[in-house]
Each structure stands twice: as structure tokens, then as C-alpha cells.
C-alpha positions in Angstrom: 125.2 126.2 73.5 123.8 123.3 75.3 121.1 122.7 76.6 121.0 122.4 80.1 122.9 126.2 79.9 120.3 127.7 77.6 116.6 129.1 78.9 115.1 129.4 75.6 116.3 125.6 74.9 114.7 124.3 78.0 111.3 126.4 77.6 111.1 125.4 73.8 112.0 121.3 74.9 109.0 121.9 77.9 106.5 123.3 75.5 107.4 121.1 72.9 106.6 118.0 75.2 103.9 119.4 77.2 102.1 120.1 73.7 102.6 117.0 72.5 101.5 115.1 75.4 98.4 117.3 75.2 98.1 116.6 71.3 98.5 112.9 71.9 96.0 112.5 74.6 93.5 115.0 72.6 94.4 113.3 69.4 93.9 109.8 71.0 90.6 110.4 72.7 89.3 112.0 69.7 89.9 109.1 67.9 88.8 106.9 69.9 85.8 109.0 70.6 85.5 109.3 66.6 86.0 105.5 65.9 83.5 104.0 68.5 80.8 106.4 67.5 81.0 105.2 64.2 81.3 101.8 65.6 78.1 102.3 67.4 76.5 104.1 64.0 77.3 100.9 62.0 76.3 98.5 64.3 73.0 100.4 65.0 72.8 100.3 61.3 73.4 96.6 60.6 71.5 95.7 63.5 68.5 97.6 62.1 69.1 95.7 58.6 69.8 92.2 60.7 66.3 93.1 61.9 64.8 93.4 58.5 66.6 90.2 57.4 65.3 88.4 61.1 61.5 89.9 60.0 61.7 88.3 56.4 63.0 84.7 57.1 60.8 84.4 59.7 57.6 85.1 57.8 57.5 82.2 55.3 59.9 79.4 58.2 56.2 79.9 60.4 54.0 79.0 57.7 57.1 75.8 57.4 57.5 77.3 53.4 60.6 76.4 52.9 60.7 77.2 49.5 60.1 80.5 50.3 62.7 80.7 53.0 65.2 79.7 50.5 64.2 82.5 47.9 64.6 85.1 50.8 68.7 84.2 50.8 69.0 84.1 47.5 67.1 87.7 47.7 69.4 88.7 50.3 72.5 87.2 48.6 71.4 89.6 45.3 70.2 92.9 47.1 73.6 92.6 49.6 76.3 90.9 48.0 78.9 91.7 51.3 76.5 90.0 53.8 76.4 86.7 54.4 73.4 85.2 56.6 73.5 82.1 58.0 70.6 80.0 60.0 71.7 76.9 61.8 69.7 74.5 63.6 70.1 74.1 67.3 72.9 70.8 66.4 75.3 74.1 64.9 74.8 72.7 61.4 73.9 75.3 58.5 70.3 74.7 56.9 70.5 77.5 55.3 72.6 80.4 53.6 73.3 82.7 51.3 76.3 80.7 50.4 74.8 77.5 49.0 78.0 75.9 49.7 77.9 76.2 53.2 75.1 74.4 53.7 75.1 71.2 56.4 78.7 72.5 57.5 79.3 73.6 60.9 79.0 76.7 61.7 82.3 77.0 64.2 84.2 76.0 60.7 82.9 78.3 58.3 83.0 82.0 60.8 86.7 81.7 62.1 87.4 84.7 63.8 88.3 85.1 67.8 85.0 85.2 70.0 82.7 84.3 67.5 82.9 80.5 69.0 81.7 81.2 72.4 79.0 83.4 71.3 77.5 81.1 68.8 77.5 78.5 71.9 75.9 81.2 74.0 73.1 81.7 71.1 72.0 77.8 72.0 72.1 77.7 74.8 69.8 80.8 75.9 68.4 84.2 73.7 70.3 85.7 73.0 70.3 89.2 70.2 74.5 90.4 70.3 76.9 92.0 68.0 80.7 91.1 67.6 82.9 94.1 65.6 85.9 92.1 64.7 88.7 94.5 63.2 91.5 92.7 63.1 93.0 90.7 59.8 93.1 92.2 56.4 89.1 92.3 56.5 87.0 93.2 59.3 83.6 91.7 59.9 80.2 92.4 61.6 78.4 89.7 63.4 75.6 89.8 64.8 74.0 86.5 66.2 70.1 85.7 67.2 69.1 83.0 68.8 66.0 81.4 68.0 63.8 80.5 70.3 61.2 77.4 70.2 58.2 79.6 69.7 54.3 78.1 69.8 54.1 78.4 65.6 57.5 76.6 65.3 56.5 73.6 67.3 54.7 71.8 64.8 57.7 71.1 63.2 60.5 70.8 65.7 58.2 69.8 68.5 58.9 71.2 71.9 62.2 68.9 73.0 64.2 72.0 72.5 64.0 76.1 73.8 66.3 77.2 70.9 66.2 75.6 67.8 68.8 77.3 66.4 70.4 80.2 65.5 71.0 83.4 62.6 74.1 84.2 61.9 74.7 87.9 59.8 78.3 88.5 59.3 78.8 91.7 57.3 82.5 92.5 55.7 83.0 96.6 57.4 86.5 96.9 55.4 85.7 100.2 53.4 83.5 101.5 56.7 86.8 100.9 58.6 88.8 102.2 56.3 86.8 105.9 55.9 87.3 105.7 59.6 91.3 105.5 59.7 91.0 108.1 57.2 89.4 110.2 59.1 91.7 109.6 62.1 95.1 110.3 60.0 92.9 113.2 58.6 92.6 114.4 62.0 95.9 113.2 63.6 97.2 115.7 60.7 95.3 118.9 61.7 96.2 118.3 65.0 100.0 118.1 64.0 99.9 120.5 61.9 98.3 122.7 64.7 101.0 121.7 67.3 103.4 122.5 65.2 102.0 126.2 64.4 101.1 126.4 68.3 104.5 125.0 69.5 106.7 128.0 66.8 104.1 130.8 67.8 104.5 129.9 72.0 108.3 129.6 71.3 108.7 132.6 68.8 106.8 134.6 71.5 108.6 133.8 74.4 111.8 134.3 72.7 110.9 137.6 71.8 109.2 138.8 75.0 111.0 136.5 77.9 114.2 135.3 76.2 115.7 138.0 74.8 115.4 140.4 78.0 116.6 137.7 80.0 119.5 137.1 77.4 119.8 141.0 77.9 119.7 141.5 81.8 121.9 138.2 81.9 124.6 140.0 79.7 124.8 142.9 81.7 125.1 140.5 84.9 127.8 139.3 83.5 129.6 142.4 82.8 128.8 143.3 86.1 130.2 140.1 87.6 133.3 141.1 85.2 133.6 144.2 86.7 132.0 146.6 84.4 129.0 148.4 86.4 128.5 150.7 83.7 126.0 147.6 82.1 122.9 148.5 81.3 120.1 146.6 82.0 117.3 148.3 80.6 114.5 146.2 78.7 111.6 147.8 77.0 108.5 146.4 78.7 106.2 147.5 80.9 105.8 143.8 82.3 107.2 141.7 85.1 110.8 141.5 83.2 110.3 145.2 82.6 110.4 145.9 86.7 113.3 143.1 87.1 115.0 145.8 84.6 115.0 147.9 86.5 114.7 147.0 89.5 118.1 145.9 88.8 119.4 148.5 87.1 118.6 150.5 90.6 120.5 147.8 92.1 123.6 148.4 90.7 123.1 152.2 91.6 123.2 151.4 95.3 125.7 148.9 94.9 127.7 151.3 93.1 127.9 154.2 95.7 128.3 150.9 98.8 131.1 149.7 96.7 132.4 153.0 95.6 131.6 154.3 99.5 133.7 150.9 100.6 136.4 151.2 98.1 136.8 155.0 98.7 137.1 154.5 102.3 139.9 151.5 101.1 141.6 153.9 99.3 141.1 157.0 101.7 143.0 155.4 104.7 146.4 156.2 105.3 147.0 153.9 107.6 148.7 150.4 106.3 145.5 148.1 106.5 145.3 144.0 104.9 141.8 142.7 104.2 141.8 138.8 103.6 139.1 135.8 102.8 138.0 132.8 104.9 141.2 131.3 103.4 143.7 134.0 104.7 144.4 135.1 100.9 144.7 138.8 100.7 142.1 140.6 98.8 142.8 143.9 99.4 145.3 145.7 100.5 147.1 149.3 100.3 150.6 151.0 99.5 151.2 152.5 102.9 151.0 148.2 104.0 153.5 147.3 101.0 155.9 150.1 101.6 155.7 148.6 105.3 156.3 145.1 104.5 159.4 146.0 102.7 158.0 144.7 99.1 157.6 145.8 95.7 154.5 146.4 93.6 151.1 147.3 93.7 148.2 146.4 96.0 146.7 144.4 92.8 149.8 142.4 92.5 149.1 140.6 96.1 145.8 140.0 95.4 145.3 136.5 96.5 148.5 135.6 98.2 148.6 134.2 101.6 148.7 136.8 104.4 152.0 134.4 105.4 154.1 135.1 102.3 153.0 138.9 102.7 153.7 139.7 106.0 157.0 137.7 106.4 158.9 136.6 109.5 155.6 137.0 111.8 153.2 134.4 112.3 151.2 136.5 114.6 149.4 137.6 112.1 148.0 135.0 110.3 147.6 133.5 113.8 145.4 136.2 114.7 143.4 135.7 111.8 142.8 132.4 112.2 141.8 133.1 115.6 139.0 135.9 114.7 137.9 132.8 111.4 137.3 130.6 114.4 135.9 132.8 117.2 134.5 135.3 115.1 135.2 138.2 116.9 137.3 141.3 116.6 140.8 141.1 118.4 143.0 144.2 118.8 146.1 145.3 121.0 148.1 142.5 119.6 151.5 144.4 119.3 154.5 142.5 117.6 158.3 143.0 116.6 159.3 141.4 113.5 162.1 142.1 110.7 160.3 143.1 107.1 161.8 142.2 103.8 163.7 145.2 103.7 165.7 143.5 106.8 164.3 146.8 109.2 163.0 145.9 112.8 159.2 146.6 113.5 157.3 147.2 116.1 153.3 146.6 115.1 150.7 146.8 116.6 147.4 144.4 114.6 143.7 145.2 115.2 141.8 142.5 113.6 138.2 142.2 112.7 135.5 139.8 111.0 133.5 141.2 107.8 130.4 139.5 107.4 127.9 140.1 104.1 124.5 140.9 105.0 123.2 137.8 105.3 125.4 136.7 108.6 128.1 135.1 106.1 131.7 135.7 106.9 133.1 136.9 104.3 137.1 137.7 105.5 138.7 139.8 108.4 139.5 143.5 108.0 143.4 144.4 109.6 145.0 147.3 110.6 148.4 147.3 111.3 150.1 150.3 113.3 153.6 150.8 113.1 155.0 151.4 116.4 158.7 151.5 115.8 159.6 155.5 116.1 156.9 155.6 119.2 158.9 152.7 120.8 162.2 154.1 120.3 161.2 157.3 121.8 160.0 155.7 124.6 162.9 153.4 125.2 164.8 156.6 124.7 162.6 158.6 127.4 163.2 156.0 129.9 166.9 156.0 129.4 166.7 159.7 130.5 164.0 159.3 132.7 166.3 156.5 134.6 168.9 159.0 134.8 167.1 161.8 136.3 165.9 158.8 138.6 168.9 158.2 139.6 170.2 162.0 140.1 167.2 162.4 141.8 167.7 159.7 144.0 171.2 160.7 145.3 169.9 164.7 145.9 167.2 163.2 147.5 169.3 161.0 149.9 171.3 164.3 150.6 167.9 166.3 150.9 166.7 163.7 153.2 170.1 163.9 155.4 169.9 167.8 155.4 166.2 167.4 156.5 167.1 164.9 159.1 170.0 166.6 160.6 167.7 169.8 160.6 165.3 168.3 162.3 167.1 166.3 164.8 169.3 169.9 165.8 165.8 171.8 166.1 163.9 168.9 168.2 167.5 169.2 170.3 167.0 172.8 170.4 163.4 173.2 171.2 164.2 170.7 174.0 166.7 172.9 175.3 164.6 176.2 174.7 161.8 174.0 176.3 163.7 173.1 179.5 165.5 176.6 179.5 161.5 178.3 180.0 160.7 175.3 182.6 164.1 175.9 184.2 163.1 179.9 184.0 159.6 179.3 185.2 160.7 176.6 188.3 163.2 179.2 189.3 160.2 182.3 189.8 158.2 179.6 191.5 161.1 178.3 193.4 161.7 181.8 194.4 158.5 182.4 195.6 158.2 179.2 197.4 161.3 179.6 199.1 159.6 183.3 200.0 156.6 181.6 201.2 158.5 178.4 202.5 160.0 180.7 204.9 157.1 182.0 206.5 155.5 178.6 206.8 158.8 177.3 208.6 158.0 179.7 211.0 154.4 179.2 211.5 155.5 175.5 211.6 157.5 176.0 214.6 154.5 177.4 216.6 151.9 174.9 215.4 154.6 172.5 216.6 154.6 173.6 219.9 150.7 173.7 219.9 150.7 169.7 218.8 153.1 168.7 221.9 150.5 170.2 223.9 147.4 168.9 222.1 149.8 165.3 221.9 149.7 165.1 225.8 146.0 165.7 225.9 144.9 163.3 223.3 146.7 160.5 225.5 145.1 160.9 228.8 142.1 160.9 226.3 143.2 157.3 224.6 143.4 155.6 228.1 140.0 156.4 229.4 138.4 155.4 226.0 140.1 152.1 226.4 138.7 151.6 229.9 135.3 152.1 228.2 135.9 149.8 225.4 137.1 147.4 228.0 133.1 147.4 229.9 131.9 147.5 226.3 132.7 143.8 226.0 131.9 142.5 228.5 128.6 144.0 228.4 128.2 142.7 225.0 129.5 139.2 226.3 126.6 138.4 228.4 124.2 139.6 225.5 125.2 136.5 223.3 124.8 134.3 226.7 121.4 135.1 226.4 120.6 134.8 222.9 122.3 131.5 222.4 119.6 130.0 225.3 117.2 131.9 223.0 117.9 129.9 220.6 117.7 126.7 222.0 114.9 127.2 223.2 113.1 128.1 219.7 115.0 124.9 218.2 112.7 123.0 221.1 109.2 124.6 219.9 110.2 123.7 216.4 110.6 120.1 217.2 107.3 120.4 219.4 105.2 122.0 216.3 106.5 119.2 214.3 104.9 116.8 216.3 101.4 118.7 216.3 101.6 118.5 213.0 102.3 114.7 212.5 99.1 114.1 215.2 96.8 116.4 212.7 97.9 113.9 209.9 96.7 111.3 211.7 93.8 113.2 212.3 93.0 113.8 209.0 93.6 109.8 207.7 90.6 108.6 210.6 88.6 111.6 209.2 88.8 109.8 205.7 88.4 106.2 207.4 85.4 107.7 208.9 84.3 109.1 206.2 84.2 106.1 203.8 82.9 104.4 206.2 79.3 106.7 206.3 79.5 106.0 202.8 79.4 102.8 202.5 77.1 102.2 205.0 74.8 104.7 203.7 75.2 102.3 200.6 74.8 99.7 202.4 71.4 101.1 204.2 70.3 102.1 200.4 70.6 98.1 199.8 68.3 97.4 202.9 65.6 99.3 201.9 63.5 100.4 205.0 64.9 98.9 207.3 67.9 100.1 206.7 66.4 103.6 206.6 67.3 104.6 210.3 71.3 103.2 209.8 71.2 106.0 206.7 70.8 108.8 209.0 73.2 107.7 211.2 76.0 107.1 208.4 75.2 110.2 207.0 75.6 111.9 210.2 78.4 110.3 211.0 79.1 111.7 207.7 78.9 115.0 208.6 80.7 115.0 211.5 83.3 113.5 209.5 83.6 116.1 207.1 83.6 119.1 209.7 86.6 117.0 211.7 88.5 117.3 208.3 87.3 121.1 208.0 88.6 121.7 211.5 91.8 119.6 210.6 92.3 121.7 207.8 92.5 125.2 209.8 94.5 123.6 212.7 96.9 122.6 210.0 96.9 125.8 208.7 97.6 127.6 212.1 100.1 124.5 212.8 101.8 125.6 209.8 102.1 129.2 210.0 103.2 128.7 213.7 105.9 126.7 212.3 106.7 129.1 209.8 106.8 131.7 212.5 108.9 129.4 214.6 111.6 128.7 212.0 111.8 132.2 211.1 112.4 133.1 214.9 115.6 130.7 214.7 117.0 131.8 211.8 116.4 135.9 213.2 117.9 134.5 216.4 121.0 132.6 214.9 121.7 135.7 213.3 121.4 138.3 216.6 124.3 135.4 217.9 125.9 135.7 215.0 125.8 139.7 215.1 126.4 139.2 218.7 129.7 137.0 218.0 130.9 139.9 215.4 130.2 142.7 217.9 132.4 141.2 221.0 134.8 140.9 218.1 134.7 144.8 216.8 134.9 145.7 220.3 138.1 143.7 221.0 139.9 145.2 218.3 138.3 148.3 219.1 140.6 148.0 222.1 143.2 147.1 220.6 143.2 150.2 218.4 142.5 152.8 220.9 146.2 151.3 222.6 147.7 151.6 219.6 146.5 155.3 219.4 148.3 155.6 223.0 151.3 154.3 221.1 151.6 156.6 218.5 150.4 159.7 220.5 153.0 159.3 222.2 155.4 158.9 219.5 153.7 162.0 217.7 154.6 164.1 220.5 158.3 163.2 220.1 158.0 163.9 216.7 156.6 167.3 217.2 159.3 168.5 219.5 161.9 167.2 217.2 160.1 169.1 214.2 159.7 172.3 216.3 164.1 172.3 216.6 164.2 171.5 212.7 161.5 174.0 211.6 164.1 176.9 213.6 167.3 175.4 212.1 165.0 175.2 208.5 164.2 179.0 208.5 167.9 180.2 208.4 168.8 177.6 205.5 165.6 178.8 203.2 166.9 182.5 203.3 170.5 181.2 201.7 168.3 179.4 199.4 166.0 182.1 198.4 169.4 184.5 197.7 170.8 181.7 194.6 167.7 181.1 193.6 167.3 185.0 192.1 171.0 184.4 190.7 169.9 181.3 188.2 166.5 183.2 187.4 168.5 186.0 185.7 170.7 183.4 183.8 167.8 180.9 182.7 166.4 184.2 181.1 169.3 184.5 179.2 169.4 181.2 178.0 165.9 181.1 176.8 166.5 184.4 174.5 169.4 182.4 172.8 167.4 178.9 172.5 164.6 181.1 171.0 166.8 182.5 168.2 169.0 178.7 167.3 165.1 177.2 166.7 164.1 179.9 163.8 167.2 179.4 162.0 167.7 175.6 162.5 163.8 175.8 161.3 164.2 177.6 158.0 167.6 174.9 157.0 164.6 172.0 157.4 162.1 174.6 155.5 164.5 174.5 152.6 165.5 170.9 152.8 161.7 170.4 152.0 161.2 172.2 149.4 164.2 170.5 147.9 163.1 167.6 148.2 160.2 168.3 146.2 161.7 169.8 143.8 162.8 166.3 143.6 159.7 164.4 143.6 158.5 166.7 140.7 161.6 165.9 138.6 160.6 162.1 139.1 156.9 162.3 138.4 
């Protein structure tokens, strides 16, 4: 299996690395650690011994033995035969040594290892007391270097020219130190191997019993589950976090069992012919009843994945439609169709189409039911073959109906118009009757009140022509009246125009009242200006003043009387302009008054004439109404007759129309 597909693989690689970075950093920095504390032990420990050697040259080089100072190196060269010292003057040069054959040599030539060249510079130069680990090469050295300073007992021999007169040099070969300590460090790198190794199988042996093989468990019953076999079982024996995922799982399934069991049972419960496609418009599912509809062969399974195109042949509105609810995703239903299946059989469908979305949102396909039509649309087209029949029988009794109904109606409107004007005729004829009755006696009563109005004629005559002699003083009378009130009048015009004038004299009045008056106050002014003398001109102005002021008050009421004279005056014209006016209309009333009261004469007269001539008539009247009255009874008996008949011809015309009614909705039923 590789890698990238295997858990255990990847855990064991990560463990495996992280522990040996871990290891690798430990094991580094505990060698490290380990090596420079040794370091730091030996050079504490050589430095202590440099001391010694320091303390015991020095003792006989104060005292300038030299002797001495030799026998110390060749001490030092028996008791330590891997250290060499060296003491050069402050020139570099080696003056002494526990090499005799390094004496008077430089000291850069005989030490060559890297550093060691500065520092020996550094040791001349000022005091210096360092150590220099070199461990590289095939034998590592210790140096330590000590510069010597000029001190008071030294300066009887190298005088006081110089601050360091030289230098020691103690270079000690470490090789078997270093080598215990590389030891150690493989000694140790070892342990910590071997423990990685130990650590790395017991973390990997663990995990792969307690995490890899439940996983490897619950992954194989995924997979038999993606397969199609929910009978998996997913149970792991572990009370831990996998143990839950188990069967937390396992419980899962359970509900996806009875939703997928629910969903397929509903599936396979409907008897209607129903398509269920993907995003793609592959079928996924599908039933019999669809198949059988379709005009194909085979099983639902055997279409699983086919376009919805090849399955429902020779109609693209269905595919259309389900591209349509992919795009707008939503449901769209109604969407009736006639198409020829396989089977070469005319179809009327109807498809209801609907998105299915997983519960996270995610379209998953559309869900589509298809209704077959065809027998309901035949029926139909069959039912409104007969239905347009009926229509059409219906239509032509109707048209009869109506005619019958018509005609019915017409000949008892006709009917009840003569039964009508048979009872008016029947009732005119008792009233004529009476009339006649009573017309008779008024012709009579006529004749006498004719006779009365000849004589009441001839009075009314005499009576006309004295009122017209009346009518006749009347205007005249009224004549001289608007004489008089037309001099009225002018004479009211005149105190008008006279008023006028008073009042244009008061204006005047009025502007000398206000000279006069501006002129007492500017002299009063002018007396203020004066002073004392002026004094007596003040009271005169001021006086003047007054008298000024009291002519403008008594202007003011003269105006005021001026004015309502005036007013009086105009009114007085206007009341007299209108009694000549009245005047002018009465002397015209009265004329025609006149005139009226002749024509009255006229037409007395004429009346008179008129009521001898209706006096003959009324006589002549009397013995015509009698005849009248006699044929009068005669069409009364017939009209009675009439009316009976009329009566009976409008109930039986009105029960034909009664029944032409009801067949005509008879009629109206048989077309709802």
C-alpha cells in the first residue's frame, strides 16, 4: 500500500522523524553540554598545574639563578613527559624549554597551530593569563599563555625599557582526554539510539493496536457501506474516543438505513410512472410503471445512468424541463405534452418536476412525475364531440322555442291590447252614457244662463264707457303732476350747484386758517428768539393762534353741515328723478288703461252676439244629445261582450308562452 493512502504509514514516518529530531537535538546538546564541561574541567585542571609550573620558574628567575631555572624544566620535562613549557623573552625567542632543542628558536615556528600566533603577540604586548583548546589535527593541544610582566625584582636584570619581558608558553597534548570524551559521546549517541528506536516501535506498536486497527476496522465497514452493504458493522472494542466514533457510526447507519429504506420504499411504493435524475440529467432512478410507459424493455436498474433523452424518446420537453428547474432551481409542474413512445403509441403527459437538494443546500438531481393523460384526453375529446352535438340540437330547439315564445308573446301583448282597449272602450261608453245624461241637462241650463249673459252683456257695456270717461280725467290729472315734479327737479339740481360752491368757499377757509396758523407759529418762534422784547408779539401770535385754530374748528362743522346738506340735496334729486320717472310710467298705465277698457266695449259687445247665438245652439244641442244618449247604451252591451272574449284568448295565449319557457330551459340545462 503506499504511503500517502496508509494512516499507520504516515503516523509511523511522523513519529519516526519527530523522534529523531528530538533525539538529535537532545543527543547534540548533550554532547555538547558533555564535551565543554570537560573542556572547562581540563582546562581548569591544566591551568591549576600551569599555575604550579608559573610558581616554580619564577622562584629561582627572581633571585636571577639560572641554573636553577633550568633544573625546574628538566624537572618538569621528567615529572610530565606530554607537556612542554616554554619561556621566551619579550624579542619571541625561546630562552628556555623543556625541549633543549628549541632553545633560541622563535616561538611562532616551533607552536604551529591556528590562533596560537595572535595570542602569543597579544602576551607582549599587554598581561595577559589565556587558554587555547586546539582540537583539530591528529593531536589536540592545550595552550595556555602568560605574559610576564617587568616586575620591581626582575629589573635588575632586564632594566625597566620593557612592561613585558616575555612570555610562558605550556602546551599540553589532550589526545587521550579527547578521545574518553568522543567515547563517551558515541557511548551516549548509542543509548540514545537504542532508546529511539525502542520508543519509536512501542509508540508505533501502540498506535497500531489501539488507533490503526479500529480505524482500519470502521474504514472497512465504510467501505462496504459505500459498496452498498449496510449490514457492516462498525463496532470497535474501546471505551475511548474511537470507541464513541464506533458507534456513533454504527447509529449512523441505523438512521440512514430507515431514511434510505423510508426513501426507497416510498420509490418503490408509487404507482405512478416517476424518473429521478442527477445534475447531469442521467437517470438514477426510475420505476416499471415509467418503462412500461416509455414503451421499453428491462428493468429500472438497466437505465441507471442513461440520459433522460434516450429514455424518454421523441420529447425534448422533458429534458428541457429539467434543465430549466437545474438552472432556476425551482419546482415546475402543469407542463402537459403529446409525444409517440417506442412502442409507436400517442401520449398525452403531463410532467411535474422538482429539485432534490441534500441537506446541506446541495442539489443533488430533480425528482419527475409523469402523468399519463391519454384515456382522460380521449374522453374528453369524445365528450365534446357529443357535447357539440347536443349544442347544436339544442340550438335549433332553442331557435324554435324562442319563435314559439315570440309569437306567444307578440299574440298575447296584441290581445291584452285589445282586451285593454275593449275595457276602456266598455268604461268610455258608461261614462259616455252618463255624460250624454248629464250633457243634456246642462244644454238646457246652458240655454237659460245664455239668456242671463245677453242681459248682463248689455250692462257691462254701458259700464265700459263710463269707466273710460274716468280713465280719460285720470290722465290728465296725472299729466299735470309730472309738470310739477320736473320744476321740482330743477330746482333741486340748482341748490346742488349752490351747496357746491359753499363748500369750495369753506376750503378756502380752511387753507387761510392754516396760513394763519403757521404764521402764529413762527412768530411765536420768532418772539422766543427776541427774548423780552419780543415777549408781548408772543401773546399776540399765540392768540392769533388761537383764533386760528377755533376758525378751523368752526370750518370743520360748517363743512360737516355743508356736507350732509349736500348729501341731503343729492338724495332729494335722485327721490325726485324717480317720482318723474314713476310719474312718466303712470300717464303711461293710464293710457293703456284706456285703451283696454275700449277694447272691453269691443268684446262685450261681441260676447253678447255670441251668447244669443249659443242660446239657439244650446236648444238645437238638446234634441241631438238624446239620439246620442240612445246608441250609446247599444255599444255598451257589445263592448261587454268583447271584453269577456279578450279575457279568455289572453289565459290561453299565456300558458303557449308558459310552456315555450319552460322549454327553453329545458334547453339551457341540456347545454350547461
Amino acid at each position: 500500500m503506499a504511503l500517502k493512502n496508509s494512516l499507520g504509514g504516515k503516523i509511523t514516518v511522523l513519529i519516526a522523524a519527530i523522534s529523531f529530531v528530538v533525539f538529535s537535538v537532545l543527543i547534540g546538546t548533550s554532547t555538547y553540554l558533555q564535551r565543554k564541561g570537560m573542556l572547562e574541567q581540563l582546562s581548569e585542571s591544566l591551568t591549576q598545574t600551569s599555575q604550579l609550573v608559573q610558581e616554580a620558574i619564577e622562584r629561582p628567575m627572581i633571585i636571577g639563578d639560572d641554573e636553577g631555572t633550568i633544573e625546574e624544566f628538566s624537572r618538569f620535562q621528567a615529572e610530565y613527559p606530554g607537556m612542554d613549557i616554554y619561556l621566551a623573552d619579550y624579542a619571541g625567542e625561546v630562552t628556555y624549554s623543556t625541549q633543549p632543542d628549541s632553545i633560541d628558536k622563535e616561538m611562532s615556528g616551533l607552536i604551529k597551530v591556528d590562533g596560537f600566533a595572535s595570542l602569543s603577540e597579544k602576551a607582549l604586548s599587554k598581561p595577559i593569563k589565556e587558554n587555547l583548546i586546539v582540537s583539530g589535527g591528529n593531536s589536540p593541544v592545550f595552550l595556555r599563555v602568560i605574559s610576564i610582566p617587568n616586575a620591581p625584582s626582575c629589573k635588575h636584570c632586564h632594566g625597566a625599557s620593557k612592561p613585558i619581558i616575555g612570555q610562558l608558553v605550556i602546551s599540553k597534548n589532550i589526545s587521550a582526554t579527547m578521545g574518553t570524551i568522543e567515547l563517551q559521546m558515541y557511548e551516549n549517541m548509542a543509548i540514545c539510539l537504542g532508546g529511539l528506536v525502542v520508543l519509536v516501535l512501542s509508540v508505533v506498536f501502540f498506535i497500531r493496536k489501539v488507533v490503526i486497527k479500529p480505524i482500519e476496522k470502521i474504514t472497512a465497514a465504510s467501505d462496504a457501506i459505500t459498496n452498498g452493504n449496510f449490514n457492516a458493522d462498525f463496532f470497535v472494542e474501546s471505551e475511548d474516543e474511537l470507541g464513541n466514533l464506533s458507534k456513533n457510526l454504527g447509529s449512523m447507519v441505523d438512521k440512514l438505513k430507515i431514511e434510505l429504506g423510508f426513501s426507497k420504499g416510498v420509490l418503490r411504493g408509487m404507482t405512478a410512472p416517476i424518473l429521478v435524475c442527477n445534475a447531469d440529467r442521467e437517470v438514477t432512478s426510475t420505476n416499471q410503471e415509467a418503462i412500461d410507459l416509455m414503451g421499453v424493455s428491462g428493468t429500472p436498474v438497466d437505465y441507471k445512468g442513461v440520459p433522460v433523452s434516450q429514455f424518454v424518446v421523441n420529447d425534448p420537453c422533458c429534458d428541457r424541463i429539467i434543465q430549466e428547474v437545474i438552472s432556476s432551481r425551482q419546482p415546475s409542474t402543469g407542463n402537459e405534452a403529446v409525444l409517440v413512445n417506442a412502442a409507436e403509441v400517442e401520449l398525452t403527459l403531463i410532467f411535474d418536476a422538482a429539485p432534490i437538494y441534500d441537506l446541506d443546500g446541495k442539489m443533488l438531481g430533480v425528482f419527475v412525475m409523469i402523468t399519463d393523460m391519454t384515456t382522460m384526453r380521449n374522453q374528453q375529446r369524445r365528450v365534446e364531440e357529443q357535447n357539440e352535438k347536443i349544442t347544436h340540437a339544442a340550438q335549433s330547439a332553442r331557435a324554435i322555442s324562442e319563435q314559439v315564445s315570440s309569437a306567444s308573446e307578440e299574440l298575447a301583448a296584441q290581445i291584452r291590447q285589445s282586451s285593454n282597449g275593449a275595457d276602456e272602450q266598455q268604461k268610455l261608453t258608461g261614462e259616455s252614457a252618463s255624460a250624454m245624461t248629464q250633457m243634456n241637462a246642462s244644454v238646457l241650463e246652458v240655454a237659460r244662463n245664455a239668456s242671463d249673459a245677453s242681459e248682463l252683456a248689455a250692462t257691462a257695456q254701458d259700464k265700459a264707457a263710463e269707466g273710460g270717461e274716468i280713465v280719460e280725467q285720470a290722465v290728465n290729472k296725472i299729466h299735470a303732476v309730472a309738470q310739477q315734479a320736473q320744476s321740482l327737479k330743477e330746482e333741486m339740481s340748482v341748490l346742488g350747484t349752490r351747496a357746491d360752491g359753499i363748500g369750495q368757499i369753506i376750503t378756502v377757509i380752511e387753507d387761510i386758517a392754516d396760513q394763519t396758523n403757521l404764521l402764529a407759529l413762527n412768530a411765536a418762534i420768532e418772539a422766543a428768539r427776541a427774548g423780552d422784547a419780543g415777549r408781548g408779539f408772543a401773546v399776540v401770535a399765540d392768540e392769533v393762534r388761537k383764533l386760528a385754530e377755533k376758525t378751523m374748528s368752526a370750518t370743520r362743522e360748517v363743512v360737516e353741515y355743508v356736507g350732509a346738506i349736500q348729501t341731503s340735496t343729492h338724495q332729494n334729486v335722485e327721490a325726485t328723478e324717480r317720482a318723474v320717472e314713476l310719474v312718466e310710467e303712470s300717464t303711461d298705465l293710464a293710457a293703456r288703461s284706456g285703451e283696454a277698457l275700449r277694447a272691453i266695449m269691443g268684446m262685450v259687445e261681441a260676447t253678447a252676439d255670441q251668447v244669443r247665438a249659443i242660446a239657439t245652439a244650446s236648444e238645437e244641442q238638446s234634441a241631438a244629445s238624446e239620439q246620442i244618449n240612445n246608441s250609446v247604451s247599444v255599444i255598451n252591451e257589445i263592448s261587454e261582450q268583447t271584453a269577456s272574449a279578450m279575457t279568455e284568448s289572453t289565459t290561453a295565449v299565456e300558458s303557449v308562452a308558459q310552456l315555450a319557457q319552460d322549454l327553453n330551459g329545458i334547453i339551457e340545462n341540456m347545454r350547461s
